[in-house]
NUGUNU-369466 format. One record per residue (C-alpha): residue number from 1; residue in three letters; x, y, z. Coordinates in steps of 0.2 Angstrom, whole numbers, padded with zeros to 4 digits, always signed. Layout:
! NUGUNU-369466
<NUM,"ala",<X,Y,Z>>
...
! end
This chain:
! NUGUNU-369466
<1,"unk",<-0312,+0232,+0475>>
<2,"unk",<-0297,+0220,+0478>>
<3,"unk",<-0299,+0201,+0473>>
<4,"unk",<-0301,+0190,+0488>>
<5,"unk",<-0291,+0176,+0490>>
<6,"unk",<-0307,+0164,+0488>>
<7,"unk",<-0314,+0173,+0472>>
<8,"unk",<-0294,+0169,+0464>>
<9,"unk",<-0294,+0157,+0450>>
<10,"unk",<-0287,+0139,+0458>>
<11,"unk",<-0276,+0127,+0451>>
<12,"unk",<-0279,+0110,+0447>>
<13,"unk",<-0278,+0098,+0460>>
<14,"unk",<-0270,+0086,+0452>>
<15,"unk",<-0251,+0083,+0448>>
<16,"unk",<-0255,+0083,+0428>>
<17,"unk",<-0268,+0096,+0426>>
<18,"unk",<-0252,+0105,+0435>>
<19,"unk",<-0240,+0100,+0423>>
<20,"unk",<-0252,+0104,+0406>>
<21,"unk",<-0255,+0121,+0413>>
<22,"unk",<-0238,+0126,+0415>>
<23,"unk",<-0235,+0118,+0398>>
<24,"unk",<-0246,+0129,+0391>>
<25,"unk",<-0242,+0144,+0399>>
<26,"unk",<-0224,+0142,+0395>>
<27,"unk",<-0228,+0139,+0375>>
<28,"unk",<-0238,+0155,+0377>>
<29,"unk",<-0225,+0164,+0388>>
<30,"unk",<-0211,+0159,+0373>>
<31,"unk",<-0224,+0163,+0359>>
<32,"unk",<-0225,+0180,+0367>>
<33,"unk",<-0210,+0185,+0370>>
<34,"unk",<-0196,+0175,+0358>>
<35,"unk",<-0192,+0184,+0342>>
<36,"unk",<-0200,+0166,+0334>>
<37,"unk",<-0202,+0149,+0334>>
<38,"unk",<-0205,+0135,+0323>>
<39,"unk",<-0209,+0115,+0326>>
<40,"unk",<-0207,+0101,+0315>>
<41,"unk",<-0214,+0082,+0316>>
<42,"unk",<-0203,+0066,+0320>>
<43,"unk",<-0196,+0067,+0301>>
<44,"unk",<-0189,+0086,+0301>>
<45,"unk",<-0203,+0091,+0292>>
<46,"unk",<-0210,+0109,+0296>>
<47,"unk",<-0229,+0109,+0302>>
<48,"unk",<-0230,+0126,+0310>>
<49,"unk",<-0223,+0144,+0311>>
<50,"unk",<-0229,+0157,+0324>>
<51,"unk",<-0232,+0175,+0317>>
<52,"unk",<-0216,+0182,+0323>>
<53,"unk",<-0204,+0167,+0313>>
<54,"unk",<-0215,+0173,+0298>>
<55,"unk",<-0202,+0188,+0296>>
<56,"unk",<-0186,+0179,+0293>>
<57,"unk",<-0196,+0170,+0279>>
<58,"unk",<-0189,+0181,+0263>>
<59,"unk",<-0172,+0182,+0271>>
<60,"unk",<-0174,+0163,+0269>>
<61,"unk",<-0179,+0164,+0251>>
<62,"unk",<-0199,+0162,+0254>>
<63,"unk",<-0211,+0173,+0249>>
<64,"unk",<-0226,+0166,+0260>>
<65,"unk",<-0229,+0154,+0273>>
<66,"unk",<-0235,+0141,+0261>>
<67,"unk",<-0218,+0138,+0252>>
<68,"unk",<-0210,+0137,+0269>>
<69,"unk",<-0224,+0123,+0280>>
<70,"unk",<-0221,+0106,+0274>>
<71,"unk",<-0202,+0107,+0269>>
<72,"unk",<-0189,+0097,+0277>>
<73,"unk",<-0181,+0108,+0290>>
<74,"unk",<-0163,+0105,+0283>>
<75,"unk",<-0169,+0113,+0266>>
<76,"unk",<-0177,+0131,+0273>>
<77,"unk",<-0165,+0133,+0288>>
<78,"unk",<-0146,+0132,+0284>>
<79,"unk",<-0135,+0126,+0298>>
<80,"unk",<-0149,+0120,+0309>>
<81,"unk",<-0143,+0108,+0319>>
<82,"unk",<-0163,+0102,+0323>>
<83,"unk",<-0161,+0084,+0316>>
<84,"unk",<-0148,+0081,+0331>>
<85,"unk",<-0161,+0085,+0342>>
<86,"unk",<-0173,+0073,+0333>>
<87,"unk",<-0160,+0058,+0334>>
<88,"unk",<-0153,+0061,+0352>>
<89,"unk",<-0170,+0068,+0362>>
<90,"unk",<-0157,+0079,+0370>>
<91,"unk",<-0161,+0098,+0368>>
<92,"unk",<-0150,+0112,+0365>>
<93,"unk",<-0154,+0127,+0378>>
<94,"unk",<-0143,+0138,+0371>>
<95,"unk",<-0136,+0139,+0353>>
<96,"unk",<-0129,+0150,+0340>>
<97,"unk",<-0137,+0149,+0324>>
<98,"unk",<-0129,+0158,+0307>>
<99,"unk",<-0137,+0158,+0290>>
<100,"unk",<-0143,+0169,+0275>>
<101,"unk",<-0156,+0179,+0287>>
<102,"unk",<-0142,+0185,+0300>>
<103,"unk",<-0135,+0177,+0316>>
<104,"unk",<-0146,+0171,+0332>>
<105,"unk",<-0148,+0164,+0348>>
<106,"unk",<-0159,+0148,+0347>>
<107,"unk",<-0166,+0133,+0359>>
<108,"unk",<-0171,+0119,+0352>>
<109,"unk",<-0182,+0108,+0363>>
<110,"unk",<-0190,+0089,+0360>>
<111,"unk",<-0207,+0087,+0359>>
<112,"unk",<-0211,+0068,+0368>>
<113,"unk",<-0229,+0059,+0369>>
<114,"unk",<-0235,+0051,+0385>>
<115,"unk",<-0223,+0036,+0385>>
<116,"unk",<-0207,+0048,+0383>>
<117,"unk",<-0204,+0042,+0364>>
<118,"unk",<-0199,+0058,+0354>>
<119,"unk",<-0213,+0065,+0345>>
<120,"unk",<-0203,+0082,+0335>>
<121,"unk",<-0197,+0095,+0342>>
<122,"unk",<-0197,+0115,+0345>>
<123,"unk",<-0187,+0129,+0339>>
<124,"unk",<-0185,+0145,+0348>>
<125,"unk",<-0178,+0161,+0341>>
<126,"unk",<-0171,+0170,+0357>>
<127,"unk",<-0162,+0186,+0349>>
<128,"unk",<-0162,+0192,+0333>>
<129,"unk",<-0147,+0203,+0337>>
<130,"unk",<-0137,+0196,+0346>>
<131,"unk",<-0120,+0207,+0341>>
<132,"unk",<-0131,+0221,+0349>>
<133,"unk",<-0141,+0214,+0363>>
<134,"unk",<-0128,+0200,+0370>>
<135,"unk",<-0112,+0210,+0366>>
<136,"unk",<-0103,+0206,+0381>>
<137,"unk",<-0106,+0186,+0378>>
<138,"unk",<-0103,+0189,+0359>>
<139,"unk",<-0086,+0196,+0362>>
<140,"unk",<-0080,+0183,+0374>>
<141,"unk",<-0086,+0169,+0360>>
<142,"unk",<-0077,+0182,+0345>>
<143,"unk",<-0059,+0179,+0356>>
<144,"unk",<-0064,+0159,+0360>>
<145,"unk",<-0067,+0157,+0342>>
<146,"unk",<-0051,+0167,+0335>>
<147,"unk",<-0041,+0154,+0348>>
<148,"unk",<-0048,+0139,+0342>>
<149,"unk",<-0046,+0144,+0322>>
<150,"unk",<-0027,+0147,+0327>>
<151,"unk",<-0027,+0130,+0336>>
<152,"unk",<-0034,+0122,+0320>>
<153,"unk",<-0022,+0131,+0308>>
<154,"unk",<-0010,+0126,+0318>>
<155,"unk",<-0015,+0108,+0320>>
<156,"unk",<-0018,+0107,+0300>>
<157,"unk",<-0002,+0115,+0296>>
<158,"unk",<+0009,+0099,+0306>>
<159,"unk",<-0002,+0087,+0298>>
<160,"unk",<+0001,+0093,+0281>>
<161,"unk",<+0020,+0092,+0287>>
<162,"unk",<+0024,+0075,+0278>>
<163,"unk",<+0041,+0072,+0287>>
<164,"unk",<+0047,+0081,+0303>>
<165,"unk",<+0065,+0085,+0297>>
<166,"unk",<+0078,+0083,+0311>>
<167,"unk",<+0093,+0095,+0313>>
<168,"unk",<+0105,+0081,+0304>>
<169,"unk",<+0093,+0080,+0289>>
<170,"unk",<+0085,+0063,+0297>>
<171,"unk",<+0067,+0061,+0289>>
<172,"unk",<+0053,+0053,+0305>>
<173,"unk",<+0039,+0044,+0302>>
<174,"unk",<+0022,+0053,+0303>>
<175,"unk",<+0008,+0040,+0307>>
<176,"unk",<+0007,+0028,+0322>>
<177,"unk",<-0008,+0015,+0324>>
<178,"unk",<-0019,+0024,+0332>>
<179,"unk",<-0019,+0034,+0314>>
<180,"unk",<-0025,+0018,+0306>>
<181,"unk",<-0045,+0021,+0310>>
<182,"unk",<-0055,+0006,+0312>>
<183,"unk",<-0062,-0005,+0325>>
<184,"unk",<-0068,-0019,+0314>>
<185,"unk",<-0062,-0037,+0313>>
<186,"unk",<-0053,-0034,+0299>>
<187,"unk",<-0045,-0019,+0304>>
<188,"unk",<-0041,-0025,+0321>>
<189,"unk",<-0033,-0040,+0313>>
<190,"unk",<-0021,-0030,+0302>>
<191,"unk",<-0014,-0020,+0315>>
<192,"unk",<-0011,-0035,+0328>>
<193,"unk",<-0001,-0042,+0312>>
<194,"unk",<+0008,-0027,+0309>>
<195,"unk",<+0011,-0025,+0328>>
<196,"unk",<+0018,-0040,+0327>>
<197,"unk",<+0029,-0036,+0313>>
<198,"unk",<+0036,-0021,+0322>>
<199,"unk",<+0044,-0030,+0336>>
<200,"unk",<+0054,-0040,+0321>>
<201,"unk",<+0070,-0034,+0310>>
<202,"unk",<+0061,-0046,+0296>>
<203,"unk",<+0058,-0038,+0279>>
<204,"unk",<+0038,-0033,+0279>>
<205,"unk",<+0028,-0036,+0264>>
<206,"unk",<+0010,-0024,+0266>>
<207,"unk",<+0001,-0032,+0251>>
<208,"unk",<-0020,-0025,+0246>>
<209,"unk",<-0028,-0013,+0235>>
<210,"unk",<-0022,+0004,+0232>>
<211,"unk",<-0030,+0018,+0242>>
<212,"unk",<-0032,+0004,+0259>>
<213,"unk",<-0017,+0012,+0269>>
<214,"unk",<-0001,+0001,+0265>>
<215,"unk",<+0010,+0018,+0269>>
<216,"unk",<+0001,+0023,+0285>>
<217,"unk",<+0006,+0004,+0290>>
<218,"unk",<+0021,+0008,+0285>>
<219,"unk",<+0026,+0024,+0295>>
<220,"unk",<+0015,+0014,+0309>>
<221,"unk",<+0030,-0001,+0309>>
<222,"unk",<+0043,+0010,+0310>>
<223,"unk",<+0036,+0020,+0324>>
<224,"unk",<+0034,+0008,+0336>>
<225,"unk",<+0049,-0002,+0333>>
<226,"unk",<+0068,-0002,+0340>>
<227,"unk",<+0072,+0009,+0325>>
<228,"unk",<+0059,+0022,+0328>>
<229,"unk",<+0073,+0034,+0331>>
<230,"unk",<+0081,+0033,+0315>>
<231,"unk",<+0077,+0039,+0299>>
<232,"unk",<+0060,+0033,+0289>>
<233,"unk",<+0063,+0032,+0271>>
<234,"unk",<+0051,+0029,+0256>>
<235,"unk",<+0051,+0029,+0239>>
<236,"unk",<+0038,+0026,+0226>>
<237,"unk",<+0045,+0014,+0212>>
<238,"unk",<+0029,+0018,+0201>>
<239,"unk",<+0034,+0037,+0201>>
<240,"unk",<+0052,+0037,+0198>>
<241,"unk",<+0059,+0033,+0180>>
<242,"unk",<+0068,+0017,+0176>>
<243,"unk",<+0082,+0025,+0170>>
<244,"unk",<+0085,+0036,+0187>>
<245,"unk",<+0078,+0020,+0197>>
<246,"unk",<+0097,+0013,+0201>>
<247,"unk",<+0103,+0031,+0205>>
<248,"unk",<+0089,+0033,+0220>>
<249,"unk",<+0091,+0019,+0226>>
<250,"unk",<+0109,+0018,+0227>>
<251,"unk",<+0118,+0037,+0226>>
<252,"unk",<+0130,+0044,+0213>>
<253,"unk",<+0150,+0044,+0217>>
<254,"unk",<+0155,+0064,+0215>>
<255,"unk",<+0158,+0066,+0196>>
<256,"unk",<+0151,+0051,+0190>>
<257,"unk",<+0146,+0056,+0174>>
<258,"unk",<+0143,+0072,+0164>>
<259,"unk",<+0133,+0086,+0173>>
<260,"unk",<+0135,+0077,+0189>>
<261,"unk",<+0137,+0085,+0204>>
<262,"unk",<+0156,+0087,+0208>>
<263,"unk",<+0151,+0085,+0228>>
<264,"unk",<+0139,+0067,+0224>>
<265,"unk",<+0121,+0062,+0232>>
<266,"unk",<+0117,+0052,+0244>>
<267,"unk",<+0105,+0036,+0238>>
<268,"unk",<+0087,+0032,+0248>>
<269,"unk",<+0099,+0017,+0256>>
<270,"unk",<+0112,+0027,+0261>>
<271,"unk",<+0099,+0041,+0269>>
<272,"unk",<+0089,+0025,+0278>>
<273,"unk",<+0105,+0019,+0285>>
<274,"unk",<+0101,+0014,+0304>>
<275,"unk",<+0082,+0016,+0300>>
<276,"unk",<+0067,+0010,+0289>>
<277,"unk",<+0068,+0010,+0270>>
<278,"unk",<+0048,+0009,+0261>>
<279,"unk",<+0047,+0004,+0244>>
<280,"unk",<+0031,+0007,+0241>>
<281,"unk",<+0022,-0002,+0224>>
<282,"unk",<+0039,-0016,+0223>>
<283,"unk",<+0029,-0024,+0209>>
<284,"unk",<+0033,-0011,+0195>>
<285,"unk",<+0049,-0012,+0199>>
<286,"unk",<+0060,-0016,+0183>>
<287,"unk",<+0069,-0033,+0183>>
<288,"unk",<+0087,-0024,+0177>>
<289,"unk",<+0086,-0018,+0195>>
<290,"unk",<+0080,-0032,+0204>>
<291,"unk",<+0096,-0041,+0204>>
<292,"unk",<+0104,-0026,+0210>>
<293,"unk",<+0092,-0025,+0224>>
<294,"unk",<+0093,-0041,+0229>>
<295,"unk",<+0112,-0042,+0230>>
<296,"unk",<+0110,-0025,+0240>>
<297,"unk",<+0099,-0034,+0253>>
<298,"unk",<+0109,-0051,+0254>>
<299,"unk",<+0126,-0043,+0257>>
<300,"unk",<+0122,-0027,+0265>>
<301,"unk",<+0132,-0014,+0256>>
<302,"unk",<+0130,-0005,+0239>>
<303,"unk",<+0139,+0001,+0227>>
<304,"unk",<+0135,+0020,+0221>>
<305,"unk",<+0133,+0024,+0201>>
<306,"unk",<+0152,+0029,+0196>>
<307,"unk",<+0161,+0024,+0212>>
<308,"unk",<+0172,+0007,+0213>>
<309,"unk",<+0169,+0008,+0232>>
<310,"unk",<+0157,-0004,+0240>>
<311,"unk",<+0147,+0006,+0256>>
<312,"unk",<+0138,-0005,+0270>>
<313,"unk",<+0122,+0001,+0277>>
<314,"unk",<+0111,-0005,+0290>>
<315,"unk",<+0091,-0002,+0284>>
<316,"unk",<+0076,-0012,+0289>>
<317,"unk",<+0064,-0014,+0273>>
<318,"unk",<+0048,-0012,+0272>>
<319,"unk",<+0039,-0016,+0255>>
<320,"unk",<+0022,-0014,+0247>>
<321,"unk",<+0012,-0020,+0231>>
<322,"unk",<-0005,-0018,+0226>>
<323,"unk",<-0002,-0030,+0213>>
<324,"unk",<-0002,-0050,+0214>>
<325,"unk",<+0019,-0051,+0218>>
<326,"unk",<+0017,-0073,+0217>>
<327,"unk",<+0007,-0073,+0197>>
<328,"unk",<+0023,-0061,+0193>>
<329,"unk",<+0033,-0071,+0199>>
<330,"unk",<+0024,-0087,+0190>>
<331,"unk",<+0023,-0075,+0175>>
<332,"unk",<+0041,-0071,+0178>>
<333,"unk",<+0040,-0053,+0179>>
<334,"unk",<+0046,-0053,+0196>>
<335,"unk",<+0062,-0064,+0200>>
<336,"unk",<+0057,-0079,+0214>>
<337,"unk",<+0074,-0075,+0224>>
<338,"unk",<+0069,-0057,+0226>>
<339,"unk",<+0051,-0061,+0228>>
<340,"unk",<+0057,-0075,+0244>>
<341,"unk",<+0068,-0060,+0252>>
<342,"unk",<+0051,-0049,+0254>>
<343,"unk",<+0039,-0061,+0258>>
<344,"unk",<+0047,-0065,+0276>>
<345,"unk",<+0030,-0056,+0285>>
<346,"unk",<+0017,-0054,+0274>>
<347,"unk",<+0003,-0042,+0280>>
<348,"unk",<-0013,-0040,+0269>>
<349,"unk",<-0022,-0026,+0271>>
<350,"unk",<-0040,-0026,+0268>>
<351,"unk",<-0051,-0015,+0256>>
<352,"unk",<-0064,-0005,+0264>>
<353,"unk",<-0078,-0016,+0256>>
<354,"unk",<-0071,-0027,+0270>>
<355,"unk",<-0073,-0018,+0285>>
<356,"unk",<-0088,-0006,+0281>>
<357,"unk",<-0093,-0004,+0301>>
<358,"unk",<-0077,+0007,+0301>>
<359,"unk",<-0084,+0018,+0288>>
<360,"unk",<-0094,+0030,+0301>>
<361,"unk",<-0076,+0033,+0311>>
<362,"unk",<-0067,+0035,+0295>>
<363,"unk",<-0080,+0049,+0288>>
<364,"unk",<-0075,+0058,+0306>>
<365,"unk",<-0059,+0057,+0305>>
<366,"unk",<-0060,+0065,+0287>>
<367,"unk",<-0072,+0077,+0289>>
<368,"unk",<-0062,+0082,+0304>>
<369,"unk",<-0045,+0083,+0295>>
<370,"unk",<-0055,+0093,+0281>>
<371,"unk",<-0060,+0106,+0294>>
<372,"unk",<-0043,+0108,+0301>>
<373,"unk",<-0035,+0111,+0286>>
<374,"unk",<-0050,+0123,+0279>>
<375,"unk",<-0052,+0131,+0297>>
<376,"unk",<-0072,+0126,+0294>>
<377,"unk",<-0083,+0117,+0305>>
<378,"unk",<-0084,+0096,+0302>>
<379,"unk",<-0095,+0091,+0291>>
<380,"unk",<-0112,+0082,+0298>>
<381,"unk",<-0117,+0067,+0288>>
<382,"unk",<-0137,+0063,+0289>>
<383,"unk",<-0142,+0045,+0292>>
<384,"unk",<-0147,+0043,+0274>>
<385,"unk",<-0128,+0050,+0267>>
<386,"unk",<-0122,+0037,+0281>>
<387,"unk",<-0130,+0025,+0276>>
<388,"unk",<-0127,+0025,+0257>>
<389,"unk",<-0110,+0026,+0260>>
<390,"unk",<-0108,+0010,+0269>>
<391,"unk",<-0116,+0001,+0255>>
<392,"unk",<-0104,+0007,+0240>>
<393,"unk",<-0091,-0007,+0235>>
<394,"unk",<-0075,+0008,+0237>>
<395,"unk",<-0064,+0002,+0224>>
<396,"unk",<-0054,+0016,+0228>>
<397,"unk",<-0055,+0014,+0246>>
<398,"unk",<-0051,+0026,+0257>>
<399,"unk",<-0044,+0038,+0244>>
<400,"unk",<-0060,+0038,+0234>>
<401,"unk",<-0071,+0039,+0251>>
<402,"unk",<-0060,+0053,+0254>>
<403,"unk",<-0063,+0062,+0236>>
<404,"unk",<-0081,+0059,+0239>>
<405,"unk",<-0082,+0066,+0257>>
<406,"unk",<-0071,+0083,+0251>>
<407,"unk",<-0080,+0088,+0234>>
<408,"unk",<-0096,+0085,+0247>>
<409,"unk",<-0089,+0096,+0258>>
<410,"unk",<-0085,+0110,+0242>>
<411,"unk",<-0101,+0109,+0236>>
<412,"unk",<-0113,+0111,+0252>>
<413,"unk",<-0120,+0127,+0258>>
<414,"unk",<-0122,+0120,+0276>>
<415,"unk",<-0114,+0110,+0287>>
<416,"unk",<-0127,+0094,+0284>>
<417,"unk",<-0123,+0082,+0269>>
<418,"unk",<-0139,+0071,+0261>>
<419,"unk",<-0137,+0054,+0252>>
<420,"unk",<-0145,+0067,+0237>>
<421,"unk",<-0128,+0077,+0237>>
<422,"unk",<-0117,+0059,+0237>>
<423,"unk",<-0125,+0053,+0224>>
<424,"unk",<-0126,+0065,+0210>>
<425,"unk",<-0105,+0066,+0214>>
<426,"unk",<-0105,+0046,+0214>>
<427,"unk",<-0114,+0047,+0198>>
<428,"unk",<-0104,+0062,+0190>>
<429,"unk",<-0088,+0051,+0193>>
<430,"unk",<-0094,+0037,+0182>>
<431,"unk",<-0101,+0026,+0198>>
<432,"unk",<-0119,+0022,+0199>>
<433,"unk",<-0124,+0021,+0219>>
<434,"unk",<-0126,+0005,+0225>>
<435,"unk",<-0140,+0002,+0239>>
<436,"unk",<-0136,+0009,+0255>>
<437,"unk",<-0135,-0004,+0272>>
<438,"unk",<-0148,+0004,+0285>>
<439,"unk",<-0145,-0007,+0297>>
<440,"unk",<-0125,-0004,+0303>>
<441,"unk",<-0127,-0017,+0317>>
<442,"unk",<-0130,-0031,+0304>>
<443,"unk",<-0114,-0025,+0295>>
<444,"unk",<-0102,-0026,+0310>>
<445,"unk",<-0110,-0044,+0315>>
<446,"unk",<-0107,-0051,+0298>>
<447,"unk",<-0090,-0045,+0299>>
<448,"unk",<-0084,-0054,+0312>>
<449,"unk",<-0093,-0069,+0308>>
<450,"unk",<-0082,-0068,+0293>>
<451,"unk",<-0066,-0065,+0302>>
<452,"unk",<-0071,-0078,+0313>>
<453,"unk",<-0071,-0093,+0303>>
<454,"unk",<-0054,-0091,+0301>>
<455,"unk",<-0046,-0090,+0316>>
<456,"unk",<-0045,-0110,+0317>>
<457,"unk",<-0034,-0123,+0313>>
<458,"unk",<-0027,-0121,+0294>>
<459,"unk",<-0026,-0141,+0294>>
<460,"unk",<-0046,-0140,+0298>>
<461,"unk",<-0052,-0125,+0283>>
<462,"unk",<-0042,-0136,+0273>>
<463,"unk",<-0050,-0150,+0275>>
<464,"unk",<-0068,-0142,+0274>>
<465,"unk",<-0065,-0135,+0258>>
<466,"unk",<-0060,-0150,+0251>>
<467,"unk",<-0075,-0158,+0255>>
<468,"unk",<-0086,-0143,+0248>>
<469,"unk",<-0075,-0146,+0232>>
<470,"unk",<-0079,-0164,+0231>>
<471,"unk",<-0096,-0161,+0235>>
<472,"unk",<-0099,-0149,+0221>>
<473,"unk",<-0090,-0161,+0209>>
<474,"unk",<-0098,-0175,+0211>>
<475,"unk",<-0116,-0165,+0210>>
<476,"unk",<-0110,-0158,+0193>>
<477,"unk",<-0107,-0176,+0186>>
<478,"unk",<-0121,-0185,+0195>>
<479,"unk",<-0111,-0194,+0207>>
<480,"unk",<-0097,-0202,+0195>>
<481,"unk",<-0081,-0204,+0203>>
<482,"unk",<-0069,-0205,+0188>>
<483,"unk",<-0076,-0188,+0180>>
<484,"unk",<-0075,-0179,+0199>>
<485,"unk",<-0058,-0186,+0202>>
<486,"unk",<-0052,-0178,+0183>>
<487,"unk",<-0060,-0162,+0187>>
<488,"unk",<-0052,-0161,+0203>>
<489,"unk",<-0036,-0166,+0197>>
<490,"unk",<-0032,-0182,+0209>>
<491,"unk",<-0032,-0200,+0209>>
<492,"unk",<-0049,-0211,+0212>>
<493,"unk",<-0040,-0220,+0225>>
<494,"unk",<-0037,-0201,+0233>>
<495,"unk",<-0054,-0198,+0230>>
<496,"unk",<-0060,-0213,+0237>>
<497,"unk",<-0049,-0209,+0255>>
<498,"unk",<-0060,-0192,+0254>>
<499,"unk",<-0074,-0200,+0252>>
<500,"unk",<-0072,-0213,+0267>>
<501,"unk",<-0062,-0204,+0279>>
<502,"unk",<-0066,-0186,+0275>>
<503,"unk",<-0058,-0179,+0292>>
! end
């Protein structure tokens, strides 16, 4: 006998008896007919499998259901991309998911409580198969991803070109500011200055720490000004012997001397003429040659190793130093004259300790430049890895950050990195991790309350610290005027105008 109509099973009245019965149903239906699925709590931890998930297990590396509940989903499912989900509440309808146990099509879905706050979230094996049940799809992926492989290749391969060499043999720069990464106050200052100094012919001095990116400043100058056309130049004075020093810098005349070459060479001045000569680390350079280069620069010509014949040249210098250029000079390991010439527009650049908010953008740009050049996907840093990271002091700077990011990348299975990982290579270089910054906001603030105090009047920070001097002085001799006014080095009645009138 047929069901009547009034005998059928009726559906809640109301709107959320509605919507938890379709909920149900549809956990059910997917239960039912997905190859599997899987959810884990608020912290990525694993808290239930359904039968069908059970079957990938000792693909995985688990020999029972037991091993594999309570884990942290990073651990027991390479690649997933499930702690995305958590952060963002977004889901991910469709996905392709490859590890140890095969290739598959995946959802991943957020699990909210009543006030919308994420709660976990679901994981839904679609196909097992999917090179055999979504063939058609697969393929047109297969040709998409051998597309964007020879894009990347491609893309790698220029980067990796460090000069684009012209028909005449003229060498360009390779970096712009928009290559300089960083939005911080202190990396926003640096490249105001070193905008700036572009728009000048003045000699440019990039002082800071090795590894904080004086060079990229450097081809970043020349490329935005009105010798961006002509040649960019470097040389390394740390890397090139004193005895061949004079020869780079200024040629050698056709036969100068025995094995010469009977048709000459050109020096780095000659081969910068109408362009941008970088003489990267200026402080080793020898004093023999620093009267030579002086001279060069005041005159405007040189004279090639074995020639009698003076040649003028027409180069815009740009110089760095990692060292302190003013205590050698003081020392008088670096002549004043010479050191006068350079230090027309000084540009500091600040160590990464400095500007910390801008690590996150630089770990991109890294791990994306690692990927390029490895044809790999980027590297995914977890919160934890972030945030260690921005507490390290980077004496190194970017070069280390770099070092650190790339054996990361060697060394992982999958694409997510933990501060665990980070820190065994932290420690295996001899560095023991400082504490990581949670808190990234508080980081940027501080920085540019830092950067604030000193865009103000010179005459006014002066002045300020003056007092703080005399304040401390005369707290560490209980108030006596003679002994502050000998520690300070200055006269009691210069003391006693402080004291009076300390604006």
């Amino acid at each position: 006998m047929p069901l009547l109509i009034d005998d059928a099973p009726a559906l809640p009245l109301d709107a959320q008896g509605i919507l938890e019965l379709a909920a149900r149903s549809m956990f059910h239906l997917f239960s039912s007919v997905s190859q599997g699925m899987f959810l884990v709590d608020l912290s990525g931890r694993i808290v239930w499998v359904n039968e069908g998930y059970q079957r990938f297990l000792p693909d995985l590396g688990f020999s029972s259901v037991d091993q594999f509940v309570g884990r942290m989903v990073e651990e027991v499912i390479p690649n997933t991309g499930m702690r995305r989900v958590l952060e963002t509440g977004n889901p991910v309808l469709i996905d392709l998911l490859t590890n140890k146990a095969g290739t598959f099509v995946v959802s991943r879905i957020p699990l909210r409580d009543d006030e919308g706050g994420v709660i976990g979230a679901i994981g839904i094996v679609l196909f097992d198969h999917p090179e055999t049940t979504l063939q058609p799809l697969i393929s047109k992926f297969a040709l998409l991803q051998r597309d964007l492989d020879d894009a990347r290749r491609e893309l790698a391969s220029q980067r990796r070109r460090t000069l684009a060499v012209a028909g005449d043999g003229e060498r360009r720069a390779k970096y712009t500011f928009a290559s300089f990464i960083g939005s911080s106050p202190a990396a926003a200052e640096v490249k105001r200055q070193a905008r700036r100094a572009a728009q000048s012919s003045s000699p440019v001095l990039l002082l800071g720490e090795t590894g904080t990116g004086k060079e990229l400043l450097a081809h970043a100058i020349h490329a935005a000004s009105s010798r961006a056309s002509g040649p960019f130049v470097s040389v390394n004075i740390a890397a090139v012997p004193d005895t061949l020093l004079e020869a780079e810098f200024f040629g050698v005349a056709p036969g100068a001397y025995t094995g010469a070459s009977a048709k000459g060479r050109d020096g780095k001045f000659k081969l910068a003429d109408g362009g941008t000569l970088f003489l990267d680390e200026i402080g080793d350079m020898p004093q023999s040659l620093q009267a030579k280069l002086l001279r060069a620069l005041q005159e405007g010509e040189i004279e090639p190793l074995g020639s009698n014949k003076l040649v003028p040249f027409n180069v815009r210098i740009l110089a760095a130093t990692s060292r302190d250029l003013a205590a050698q000079v003081r020392e008088g390991r670096f002549r004043e004259d010479l050191f006068y010439r350079l230090h027309v527009l000084p540009v500091r650049v600040p160590p990464l300790r400095a500007r910390r908010s801008d690590i996150p953008a630089l770990v991109e740009s890294l791990g994306d430049d690692l990927a390029l050049r490895n044809g790999t996907p980027p590297p995914e840093l977890l919160p934890d890895a972030m945030a260690l990271l921005a507490g390290q002091p980077w004496r190194g700077n970017i070069r280390e950050l770099r070092n650190v990011i790339e054996q990361a990348v060697m060394r992982s299975e999958g694409q997510s990195i933990d501060a665990a990982q980070l820190e065994r290579i932290l420690r295996e270089a001899g560095v023991e991790p400082a504490a990581p910054v949670q808190d990234t906001t508080t980081v940027v603030v501080a920085e540019a309350e830092d950067a604030s105090r000193y865009l103000r009047p010179l005459a006014e920070q002066v002045a300020e610290l003056e007092q703080r001097a005399i304040q401390a002085a005369m707290k560490a001799h209980g108030g006596n005027k003679l002994a502050t006014a000998r520690q300070l080095g200055i006269s009691r009645a210069t003391l006693y105008g402080r004291l009076e009138n300390p604006e």
